[in-house]
C-alpha positions as CSV (number, residue, x, y, z in Angstrom):
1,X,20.5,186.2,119.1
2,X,21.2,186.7,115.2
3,X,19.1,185.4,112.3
4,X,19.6,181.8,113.1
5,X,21.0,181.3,116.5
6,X,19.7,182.2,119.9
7,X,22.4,182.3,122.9
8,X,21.2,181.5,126.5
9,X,24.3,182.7,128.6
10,X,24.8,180.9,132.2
11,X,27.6,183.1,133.8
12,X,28.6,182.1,137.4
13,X,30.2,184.9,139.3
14,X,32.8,184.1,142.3
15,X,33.8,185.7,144.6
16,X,36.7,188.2,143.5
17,X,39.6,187.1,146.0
18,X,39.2,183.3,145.5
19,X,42.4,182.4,143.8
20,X,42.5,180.1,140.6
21,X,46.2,178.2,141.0
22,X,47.8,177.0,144.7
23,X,52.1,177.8,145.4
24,X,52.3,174.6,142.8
25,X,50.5,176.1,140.0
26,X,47.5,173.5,139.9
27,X,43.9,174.9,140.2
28,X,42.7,175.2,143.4
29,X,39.7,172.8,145.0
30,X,37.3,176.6,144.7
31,X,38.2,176.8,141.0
32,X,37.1,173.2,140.2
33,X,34.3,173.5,141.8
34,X,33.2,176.9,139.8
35,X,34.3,175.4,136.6
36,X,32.2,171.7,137.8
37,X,28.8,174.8,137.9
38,X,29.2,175.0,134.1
39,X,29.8,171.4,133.5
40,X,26.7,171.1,135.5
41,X,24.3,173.9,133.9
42,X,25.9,172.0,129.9
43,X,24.7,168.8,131.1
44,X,21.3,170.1,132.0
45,X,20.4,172.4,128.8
46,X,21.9,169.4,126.8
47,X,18.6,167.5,127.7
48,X,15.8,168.4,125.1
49,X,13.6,168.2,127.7
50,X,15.0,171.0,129.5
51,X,15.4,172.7,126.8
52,X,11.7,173.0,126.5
53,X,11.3,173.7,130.0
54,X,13.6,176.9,129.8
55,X,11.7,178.0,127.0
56,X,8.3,177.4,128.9
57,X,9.7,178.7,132.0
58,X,10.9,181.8,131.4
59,X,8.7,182.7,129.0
60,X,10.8,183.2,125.9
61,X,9.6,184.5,122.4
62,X,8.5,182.8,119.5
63,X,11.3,183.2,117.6
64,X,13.3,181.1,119.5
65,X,11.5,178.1,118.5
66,X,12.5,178.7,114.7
67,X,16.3,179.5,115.6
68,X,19.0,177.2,116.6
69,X,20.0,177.0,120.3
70,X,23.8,177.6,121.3
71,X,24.2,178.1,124.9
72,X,27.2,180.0,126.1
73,X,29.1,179.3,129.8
74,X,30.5,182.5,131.3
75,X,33.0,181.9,134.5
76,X,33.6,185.1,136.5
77,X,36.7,184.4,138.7
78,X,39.8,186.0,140.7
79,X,42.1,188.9,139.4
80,X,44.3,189.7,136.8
81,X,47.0,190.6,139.7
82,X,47.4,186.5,140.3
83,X,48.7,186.0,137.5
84,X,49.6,189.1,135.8
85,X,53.6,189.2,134.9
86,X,53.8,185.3,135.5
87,X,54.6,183.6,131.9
88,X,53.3,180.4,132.9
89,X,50.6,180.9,135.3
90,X,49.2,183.3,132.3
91,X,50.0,180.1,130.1
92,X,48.4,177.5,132.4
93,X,45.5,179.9,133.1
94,X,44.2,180.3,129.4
95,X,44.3,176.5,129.3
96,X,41.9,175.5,131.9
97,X,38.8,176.2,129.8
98,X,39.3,175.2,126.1
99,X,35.9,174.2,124.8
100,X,34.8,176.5,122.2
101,X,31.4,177.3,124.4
102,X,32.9,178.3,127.2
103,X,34.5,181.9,128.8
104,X,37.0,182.4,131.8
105,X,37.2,186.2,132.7
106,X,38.5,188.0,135.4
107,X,37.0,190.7,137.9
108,X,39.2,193.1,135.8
109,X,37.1,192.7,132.9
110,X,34.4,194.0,134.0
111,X,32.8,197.4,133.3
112,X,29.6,199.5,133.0
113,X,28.1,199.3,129.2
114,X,26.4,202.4,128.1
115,X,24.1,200.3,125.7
116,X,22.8,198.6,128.9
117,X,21.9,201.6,130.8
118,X,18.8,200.6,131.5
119,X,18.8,196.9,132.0
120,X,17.2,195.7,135.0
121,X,18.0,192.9,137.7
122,X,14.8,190.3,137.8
123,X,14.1,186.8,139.3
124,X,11.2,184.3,137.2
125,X,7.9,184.9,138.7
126,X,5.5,182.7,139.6
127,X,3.5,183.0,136.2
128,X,5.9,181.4,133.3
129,X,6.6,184.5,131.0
130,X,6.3,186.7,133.9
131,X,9.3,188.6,136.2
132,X,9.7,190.2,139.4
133,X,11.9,193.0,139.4
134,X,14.8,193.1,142.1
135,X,16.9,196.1,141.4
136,X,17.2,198.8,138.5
137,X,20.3,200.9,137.9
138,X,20.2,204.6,138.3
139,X,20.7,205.1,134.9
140,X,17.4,203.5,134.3
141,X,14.6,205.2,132.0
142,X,11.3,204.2,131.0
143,X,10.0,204.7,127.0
144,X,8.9,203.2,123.9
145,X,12.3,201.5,123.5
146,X,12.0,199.2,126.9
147,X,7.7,199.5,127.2
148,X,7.7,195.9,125.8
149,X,9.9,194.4,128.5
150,X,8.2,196.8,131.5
151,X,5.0,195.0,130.4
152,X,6.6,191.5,131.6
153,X,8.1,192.5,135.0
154,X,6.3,193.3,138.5
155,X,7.3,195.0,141.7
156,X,9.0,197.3,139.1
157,X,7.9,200.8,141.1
158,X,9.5,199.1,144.4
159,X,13.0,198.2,142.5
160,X,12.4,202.2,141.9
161,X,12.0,203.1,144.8
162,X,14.8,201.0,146.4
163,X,17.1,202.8,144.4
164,X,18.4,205.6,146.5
165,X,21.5,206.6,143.8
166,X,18.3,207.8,142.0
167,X,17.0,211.2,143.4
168,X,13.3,211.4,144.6
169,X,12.4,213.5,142.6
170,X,13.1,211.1,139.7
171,X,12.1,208.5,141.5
172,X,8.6,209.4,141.3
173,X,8.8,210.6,138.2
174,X,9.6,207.0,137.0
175,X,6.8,205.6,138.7
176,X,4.3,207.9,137.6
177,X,5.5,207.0,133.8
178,X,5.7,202.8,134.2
179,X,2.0,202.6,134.1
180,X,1.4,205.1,131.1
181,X,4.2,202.6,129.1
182,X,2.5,199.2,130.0
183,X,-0.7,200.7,128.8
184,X,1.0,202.5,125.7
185,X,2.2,199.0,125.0
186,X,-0.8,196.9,125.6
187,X,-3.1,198.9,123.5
188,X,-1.2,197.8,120.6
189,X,-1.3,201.0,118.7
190,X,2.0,201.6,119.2
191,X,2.2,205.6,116.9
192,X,3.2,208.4,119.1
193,X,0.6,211.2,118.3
194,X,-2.6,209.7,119.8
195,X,-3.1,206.3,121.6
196,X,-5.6,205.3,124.3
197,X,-3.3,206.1,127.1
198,X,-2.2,209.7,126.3
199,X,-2.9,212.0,129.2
């Protein structure tokens, strides 16, 4: 978001062998059918109605009442070796999604970002507002800076737990901390030196 705009992002994510152009060089039936996902998820948020049931759904703050809504489309697709070095496959590639709300990127693109080092993988819960935790990176850390967000997700010590790239040591470390956070956050008296969950 920024001051006046919030962003929902739909990214769709093929597999990374699927090619994009045939022998011909017209897109293939499986690239169609991605791109047809977006059309799909732009014809959906389009509907105020929706729009609303997003925002109920999942939960989202108040601000995004008071900010304009721009959803951006994100298609993950193929490799950069299909048409890397081919002047017009690169030419008939970057014109198969013009419209200004709408992102082809390759497998290639993708890379670890230290600023999301401790994002974690969740599914809507059964309670709007709520999450369910299905996976946390082995970078991830629990503080002041993400106590807000832990306070919203459940199943959060098993995602922990799952992780085996993070040692056990650490990983019991982590869960002995996630209920010290939710209860630093909830009590609302967010200073550091003395709070009603301090051990």
């Amino acid at each position: 978001m920024d001051s006046c705009t919030w962003y929902p992002t739909f990214v769709e994510i093929e597999a990374p062998n699927k090619l994009l152009f045939t022998k011909s060089g017209t897109p293939t039936a499986m690239f169609s059918q991605a791109r047809n996902q977006l059309a799909q998820w732009r014809t959906w948020i389009n509907e105020p109605e929706n729009q609303q049931i997003l925002k109920a759904r999942c939960g989202l703050p108040e601000y995004c009442n008071h900010r304009q809504m721009q959803p951006h489309f994100i298609l993950v697709y193929g490799r950069r070796s299909e048409f890397e070095g081919n002047g017009m496959l690169t030419k008939l590639r970057a014109s198969q999604m013009t419209a200004s709300d709408e992102e082809l990127i390759s497998f290639d693109r993708l890379s670890a970002d230290r600023g999301n080092d401790i994002l974690t993988c969740v599914r809507m819960g059964s309670v709007p507002g709520r999450y369910r935790a299905i996976g946390v990176p082995p970078t991830f850390t629990v503080g002041a800076n993400n106590a807000d967000i832990l306070s919203l997700v459940d199943n959060l010590e098993d995602a922990v737990n799952n992780e085996h790239r993070i040692s056990k040591e650490r990983r019991k470390f982590l869960c002995q901390r996630l209920p010290y956070w939710r209860c630093w956050h909830q009590s609302r008296r967010l200073g550091l030196i003395s709070h009603p969950c301090q051990e």
